[in-house]
N, C-alpha and C positions, 0 to 999 in steps of 0.2 A: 399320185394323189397329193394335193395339194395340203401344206399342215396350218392348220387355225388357232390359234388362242387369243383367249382375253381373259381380262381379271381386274377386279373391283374390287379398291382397300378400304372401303366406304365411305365417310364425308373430310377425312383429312388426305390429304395426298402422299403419297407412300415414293420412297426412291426404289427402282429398281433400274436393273443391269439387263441387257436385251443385247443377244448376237443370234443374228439370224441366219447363219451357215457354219458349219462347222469348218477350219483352214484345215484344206488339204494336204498333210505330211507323211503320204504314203499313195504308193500304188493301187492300191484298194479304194481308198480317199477317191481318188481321181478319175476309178472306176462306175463311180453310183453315177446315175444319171441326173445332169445339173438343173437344177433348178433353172426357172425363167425368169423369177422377180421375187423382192423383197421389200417389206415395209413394216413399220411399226404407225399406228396412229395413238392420239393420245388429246389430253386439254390441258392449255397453259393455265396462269394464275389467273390470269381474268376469262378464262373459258374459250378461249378461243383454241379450234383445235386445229391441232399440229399434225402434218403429216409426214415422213420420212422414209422415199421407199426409190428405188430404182429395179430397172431392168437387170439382167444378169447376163448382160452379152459380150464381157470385154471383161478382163482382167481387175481393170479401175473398178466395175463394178460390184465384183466379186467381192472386192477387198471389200466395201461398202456393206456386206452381210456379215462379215469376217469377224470387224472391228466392234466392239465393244460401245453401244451406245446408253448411256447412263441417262435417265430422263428421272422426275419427279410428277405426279398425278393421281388423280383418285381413279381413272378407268382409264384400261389400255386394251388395243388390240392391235395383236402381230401376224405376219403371214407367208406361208411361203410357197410361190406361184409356180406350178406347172401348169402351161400353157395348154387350154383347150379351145380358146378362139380371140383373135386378133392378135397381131403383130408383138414383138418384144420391146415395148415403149412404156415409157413414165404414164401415160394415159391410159394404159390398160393397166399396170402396176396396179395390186391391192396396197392397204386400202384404200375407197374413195370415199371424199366427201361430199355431201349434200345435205342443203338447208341445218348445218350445223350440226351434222351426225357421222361419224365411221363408222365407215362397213367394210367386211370383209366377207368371202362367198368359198366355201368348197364344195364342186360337184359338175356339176354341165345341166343347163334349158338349152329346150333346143327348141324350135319353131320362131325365131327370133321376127321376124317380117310379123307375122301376128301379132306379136307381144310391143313393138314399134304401131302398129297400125292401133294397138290400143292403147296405148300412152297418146298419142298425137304429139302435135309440135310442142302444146304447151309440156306433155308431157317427158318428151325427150329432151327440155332444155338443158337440163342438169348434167345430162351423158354428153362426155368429151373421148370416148374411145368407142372400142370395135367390143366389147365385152358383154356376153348373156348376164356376165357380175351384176354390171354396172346399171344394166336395164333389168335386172331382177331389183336389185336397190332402188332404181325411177320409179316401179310400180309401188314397191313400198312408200317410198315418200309421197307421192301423189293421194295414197291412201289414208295416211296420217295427217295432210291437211284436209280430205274429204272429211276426216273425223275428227277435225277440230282441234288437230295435236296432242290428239291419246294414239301413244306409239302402239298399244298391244291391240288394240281397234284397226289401225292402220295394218299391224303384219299379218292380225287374223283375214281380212279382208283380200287383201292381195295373196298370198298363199290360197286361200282356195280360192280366187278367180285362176291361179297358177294349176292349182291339182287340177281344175275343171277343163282348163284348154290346152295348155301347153306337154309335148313330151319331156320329162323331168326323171334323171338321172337320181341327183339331189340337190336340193335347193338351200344346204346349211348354213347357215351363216352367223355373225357375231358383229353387233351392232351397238355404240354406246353413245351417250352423250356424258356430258362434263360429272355427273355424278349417278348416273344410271346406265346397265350393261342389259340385255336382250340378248337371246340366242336361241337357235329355231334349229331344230334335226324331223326334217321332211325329205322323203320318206326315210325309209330305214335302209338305204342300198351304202350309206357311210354312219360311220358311228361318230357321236358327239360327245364326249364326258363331263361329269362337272364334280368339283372337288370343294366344299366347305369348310375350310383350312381352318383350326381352330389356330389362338398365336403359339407361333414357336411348332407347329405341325403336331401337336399333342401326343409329341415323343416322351415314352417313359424315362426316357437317359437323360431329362432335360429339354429344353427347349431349342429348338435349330431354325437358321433362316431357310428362307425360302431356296432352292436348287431343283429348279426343272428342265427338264432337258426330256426334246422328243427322242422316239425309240433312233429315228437315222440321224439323229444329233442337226434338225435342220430348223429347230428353233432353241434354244436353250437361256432361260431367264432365272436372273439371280437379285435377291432385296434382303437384307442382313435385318430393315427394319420388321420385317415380317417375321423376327425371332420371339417378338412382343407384341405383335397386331395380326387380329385376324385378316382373309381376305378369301375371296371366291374365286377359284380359277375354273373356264373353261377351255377344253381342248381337243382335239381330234383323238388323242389317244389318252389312256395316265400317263402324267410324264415322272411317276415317280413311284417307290412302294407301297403310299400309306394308303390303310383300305378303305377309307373313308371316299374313294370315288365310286361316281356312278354314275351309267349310263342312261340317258336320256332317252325317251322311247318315240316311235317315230310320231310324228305331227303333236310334239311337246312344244311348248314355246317356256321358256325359263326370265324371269326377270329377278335382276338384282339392285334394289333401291338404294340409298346414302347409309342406309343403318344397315347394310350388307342383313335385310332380311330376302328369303331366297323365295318366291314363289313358281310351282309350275303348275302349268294348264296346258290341255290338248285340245291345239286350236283346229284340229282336220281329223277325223276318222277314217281309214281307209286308204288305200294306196292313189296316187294319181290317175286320173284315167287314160293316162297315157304314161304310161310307166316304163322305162330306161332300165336295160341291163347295159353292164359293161360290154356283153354280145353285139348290143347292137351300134357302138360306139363304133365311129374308124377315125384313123389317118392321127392326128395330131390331137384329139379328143380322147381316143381309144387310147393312146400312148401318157394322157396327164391323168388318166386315173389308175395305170397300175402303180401299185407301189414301190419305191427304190428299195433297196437294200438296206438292212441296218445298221448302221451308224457304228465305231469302234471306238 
């Protein structure tokens, strides 16, 4: 299964630390099953957003999730790809941009020739890969300018044209622009968390920076400023003790504005009409949604 985060420090931009694979130094290590691709996205000082992500097919690669990338911003989203459709390329890599927003996706659509036949040309212009991600993300932005660029208009919209026609596994994903974060858990066949970090993680011992790390250690993000500033993380699982997470329920939509206020709404009622177990997954689908091993 593929692992997602983001997180929002609100209208100042915050430094954190992002290593998106843990370096293998053991037999064990080298055992879990590899990931396919990694990426961080993010917005520079003038908003222009950044993307930083590679396949995981070679050595050079690897190191690439390995290494330690320090960035500075007010929204970020990280991710790390098991392959459930198209090739091992930068093009499929999460995350992708369009019309000035990152997204990232964990789950499997499937009925894809449908879902292409409903975008049309204008609307597949933005897809440069083989990915259900990527055209799950086309419908959404198609939709946000149908609605005038009100983004939660736009996800409501397209999610349930998605629940209505397409077979859907899960459709989660973690979406931002330069000061506002999105994040959608449809259906409920994967879980999505979200954590409201007061500053300093509102430890009785004092206040401590940020230190997250997924359970298979295949994302793991660190910001020392976050020892004196709040910020909202979401993610596929808790990546840490404090009990202040929580789970997000299916067809929730979450948004996080510049003043890191949280609001949630349930933009779908009800399972997909075409609803996706892991059963019915095969071949290179059925194999990106079990989960690896955990991390040491």
């Amino acid at each position: 299964m593929c692992r997602l985060f983001g997180m929002s420090g609100g209208s100042e931009p915050v430094r954190a630390t992002f290593w998106l694979l843990q370096a293998s130094d053991s037999l064990s290590d080298q055992s879990h099953r590899e990931p396919d691709g990694s990426g961080i996205g993010y917005f520079d000082e003038a908003d222009r957003p950044i993307v930083s992500k590679q396949p995981l097919a070679a050595f050079e690669d690897r190191r690439f999730a390995e290494e330690a990338k320090e960035v500075q911003a007010r929204t970020f989203v990280a991710h790390v790809r098991f392959a459930s459709t198209g090739a091992l390329t930068v093009a499929n890599t999460h995350p992708f941009e369009q019309d000035g927003r990152l997204f990232a996706h964990n789950g499997v659509i499937e009925g894809l020739p449908a879902l292409e036949s409903e975008l049309g040309p204008d609307g597949m212009a933005p897809v440069h890969g083989d990915t259900d991600s990527e055209r799950w993300f086309a419908l959404i932005t198609r939709e946000i300018g149908r609605a005038g660029g009100d983004v939660a208009a736009g996800i409501t919209s397209a999610t349930q044209w998605l629940a209505a026609n397409l077979p859907v596994l899960s459709a989660n994903f973690v979406l931002i622009e330069a000061e506002q974060l999105w994040a959608l858990r449809y259906p409920d066949a994967h879980e999505l968390h979200v954590l409201e970090r007061e500053a300093g993680g509102g430890q009785e011992s004092g206040p401590a920076a940020l230190a997250h790390r997924s359970s298979t250690g295949h994302i793991r993000v660190a910001s020392d400023e976050l020892a004196k500033r709040p910020a909202v993380v979401v993610a596929t699982e808790p990546m840490d003790d404090d009990p202040g997470w929580r789970e997000l329920g299916s067809g929730q939509l979450l948004h996080v504005d510049p003043r890191l206020r949280v609001t949630v709404t349930t933009i779908v009622d009800g399972p997909p009409a075409h609803q996706l177990t892991v059963a019915d997954l095969t071949g290179r689908a059925a194999g990106s949604q079990a989960d690896p091993p955990a991390g040491h």
